[in-house]
N, C-alpha and C positions, 0 to 999 in steps of 0.2 A: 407856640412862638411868643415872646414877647412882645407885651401889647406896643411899645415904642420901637418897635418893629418895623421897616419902610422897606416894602416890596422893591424888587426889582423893575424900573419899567421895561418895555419892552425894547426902547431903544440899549439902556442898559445890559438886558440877556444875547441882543443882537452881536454887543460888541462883545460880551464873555465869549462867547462861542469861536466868532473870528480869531480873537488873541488867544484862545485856547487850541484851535488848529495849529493856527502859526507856533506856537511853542510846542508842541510835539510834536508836529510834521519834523523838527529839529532834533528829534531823538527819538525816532522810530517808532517799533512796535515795544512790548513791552520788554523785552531784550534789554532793551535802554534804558530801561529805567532803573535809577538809583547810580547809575555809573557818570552823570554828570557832578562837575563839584560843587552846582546850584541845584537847589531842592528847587521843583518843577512849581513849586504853590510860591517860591517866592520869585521865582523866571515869570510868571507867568501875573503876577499881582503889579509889578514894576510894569509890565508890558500893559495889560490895564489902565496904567496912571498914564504911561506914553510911549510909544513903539518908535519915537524918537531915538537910540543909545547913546547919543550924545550926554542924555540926561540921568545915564545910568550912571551907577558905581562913579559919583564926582568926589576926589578930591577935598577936604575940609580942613586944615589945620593936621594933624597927625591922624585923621580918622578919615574914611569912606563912607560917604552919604548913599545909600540907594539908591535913591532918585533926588535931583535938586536941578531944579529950573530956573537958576536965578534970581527966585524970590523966595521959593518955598521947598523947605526940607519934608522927603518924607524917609520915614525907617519903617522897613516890611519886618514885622516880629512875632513868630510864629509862638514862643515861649521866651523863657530865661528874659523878663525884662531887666534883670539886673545887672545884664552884659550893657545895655543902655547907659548907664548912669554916669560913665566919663563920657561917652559921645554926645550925653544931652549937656553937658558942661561947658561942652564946647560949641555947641550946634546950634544950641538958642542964643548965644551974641549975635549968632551970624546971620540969623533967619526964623520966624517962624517955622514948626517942628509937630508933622503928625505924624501919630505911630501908627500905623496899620495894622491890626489884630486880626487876622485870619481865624473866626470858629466854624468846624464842622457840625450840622447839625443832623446830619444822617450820612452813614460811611459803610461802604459795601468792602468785604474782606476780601482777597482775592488771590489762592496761595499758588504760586509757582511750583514747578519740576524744576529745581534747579539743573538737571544738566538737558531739557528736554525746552525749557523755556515756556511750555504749556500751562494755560492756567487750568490746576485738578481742582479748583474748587473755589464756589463765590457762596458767601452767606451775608446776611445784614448784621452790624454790628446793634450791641444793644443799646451803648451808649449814644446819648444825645445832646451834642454841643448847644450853650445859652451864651446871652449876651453877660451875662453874672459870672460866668469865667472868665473874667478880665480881672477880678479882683483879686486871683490868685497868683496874678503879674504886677499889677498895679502897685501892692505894696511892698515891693523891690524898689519903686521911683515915687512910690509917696513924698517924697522930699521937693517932689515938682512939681507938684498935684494943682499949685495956687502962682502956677506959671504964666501969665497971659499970652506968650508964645506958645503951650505944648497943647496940642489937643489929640484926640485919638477918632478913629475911624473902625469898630467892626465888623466887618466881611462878612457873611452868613453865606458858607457853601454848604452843597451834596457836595461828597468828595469818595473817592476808592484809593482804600490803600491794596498796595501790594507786597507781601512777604513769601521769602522762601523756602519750602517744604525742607532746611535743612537743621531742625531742631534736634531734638532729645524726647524721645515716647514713641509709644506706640504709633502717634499721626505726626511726627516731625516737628510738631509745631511750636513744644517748650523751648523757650529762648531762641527761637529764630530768629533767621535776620532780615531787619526791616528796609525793605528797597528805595518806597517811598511813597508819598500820599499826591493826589493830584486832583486838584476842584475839578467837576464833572458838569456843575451846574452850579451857576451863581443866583441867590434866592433873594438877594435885598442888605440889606444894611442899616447901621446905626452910629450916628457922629459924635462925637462928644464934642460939643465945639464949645462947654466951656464947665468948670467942675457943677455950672446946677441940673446940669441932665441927669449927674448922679443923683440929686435930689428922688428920682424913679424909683430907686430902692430902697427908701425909708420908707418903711411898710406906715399906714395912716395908722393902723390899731395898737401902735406901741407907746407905752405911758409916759408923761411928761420927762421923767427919768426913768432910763433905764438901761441894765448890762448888755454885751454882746450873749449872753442866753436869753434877754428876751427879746432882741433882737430875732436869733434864730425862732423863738420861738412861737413870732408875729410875722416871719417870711419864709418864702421858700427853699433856702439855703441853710447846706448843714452847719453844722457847729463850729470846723475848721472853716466855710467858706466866711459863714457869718464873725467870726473874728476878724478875718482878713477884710473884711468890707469896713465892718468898724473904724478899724484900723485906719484906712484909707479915707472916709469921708470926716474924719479926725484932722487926718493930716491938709485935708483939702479946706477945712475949713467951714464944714456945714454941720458939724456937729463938737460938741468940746465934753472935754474931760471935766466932773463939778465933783468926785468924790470918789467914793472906796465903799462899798459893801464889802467886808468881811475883806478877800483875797480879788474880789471883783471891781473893776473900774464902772464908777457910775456916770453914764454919759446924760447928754440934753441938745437938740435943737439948735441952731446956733439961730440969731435972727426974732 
């Protein structure tokens, strides 16, 4: 896990648990799932913030806020930040603006009989959600990166998805279809409460200048993720553009 990492306390996992009954006591056994027109991780992350509904789904100019308390906007965003980008246009006149970033960092598979409802099969997936997948959202709304209103917030769950044994092969499972995912266990979190906690990802061992290849290849992140981060801490303002190696942008430090 990442080192800026901040466990869950235990009053914290208290209250997961509760607001996680409470939102599928509301949609049954697993029958139910996927047939509501709110994905269960963003019913259930809004309910987190406040079990309030008042606060829900509010009204903003031509847009719906997820949550907004009268002082403060949140937007629950699971992917595609770039559906964001007229809502933040209009969202930060109005209020401070955090985006909630839900990552999975362990995800148990869990395949349905479609006409029997049973689950024939649970395995652990192999992939494993980081907090450094945000930058492959992030630079959709890089343009807001150096916002004083926008901050970000992300979630670290266990979470189970559930799909349908009603694919193409031999096991069903080519191009299935996906029901839906549902946090199982909330593990802790990490804020962004302003663009220098990105400061965490400029690796210390990279040269006074240098490309998004030696970026990646001073950190942990591949070569697509390490552009996209560049890219972003660019636009945020902690690192500038000074040059061109060959077809390559040569970066630096800002500060």
């Amino acid at each position: 896990m990442d080192e800026f990492f901040r466990p869950a306390t235990p009053e914290d996992t208290e209250k997961f648990q509760q607001v996680k009954n409470l939102v599928l006591s509301g949609s049954g056994n697993t029958e139910g799932i996927g047939t509501l027109s709110e994905k269960l991780t963003h019913r259930l992350i809004k309910n987190f913030l406040t079990c309030d509904t008042k606060y829900h789904e509010v009204g903003l100019g031509n847009y719906v806020a997820d949550v907004y308390d009268g002082d403060h906007i949140y937007e629950v965003q699971t992917r595609n930040f770039g559906k964001l980008k007229s809502k933040l246009s209009t969202f930060l006149d109005i209020a401070p603006v955090t985006v909630i970033y839900p990552v999975t960092v362990n995800n148990e598979l869990n395949w349905i009989d479609p006409e029997s409802g049973e689950i024939k099969e649970k395995r652990k997936s192999g992939k494993h959600g980081k907090a450094s997948d945000i930058f492959k959202e992030l630079v959709f709304i890089r343009d807001f990166m150096q916002d004083p209103n926008l901050d970000f917030w992300v979630m670290f769950f266990n979470s189970a998805d559930y799909r349908l044994l009603d694919g193409y092969g031999r096991d069903n499972k080519k191009r299935a279809s996906k029901l839906d995912r549902i946090p199982v266990e909330y593990l802790g979190d990490w804020k962004i409460s302003g663009k220098y906690e990105l400061l965490e990802f400029i690796p210390d061992t990279l040269p006074e200048e240098f490309t998004a290849k030696d970026f990646c290849e001073n950190s942990s992140l591949n070569r697509d993720m390490a552009g996209k981060a560049v890219s972003v801490l660019n636009a945020a303002g902690l690192i500038e553009q000074v040059g061109k190696d060959g077809r390559a942008y040569v970066y630096r430090r800002c500060g």
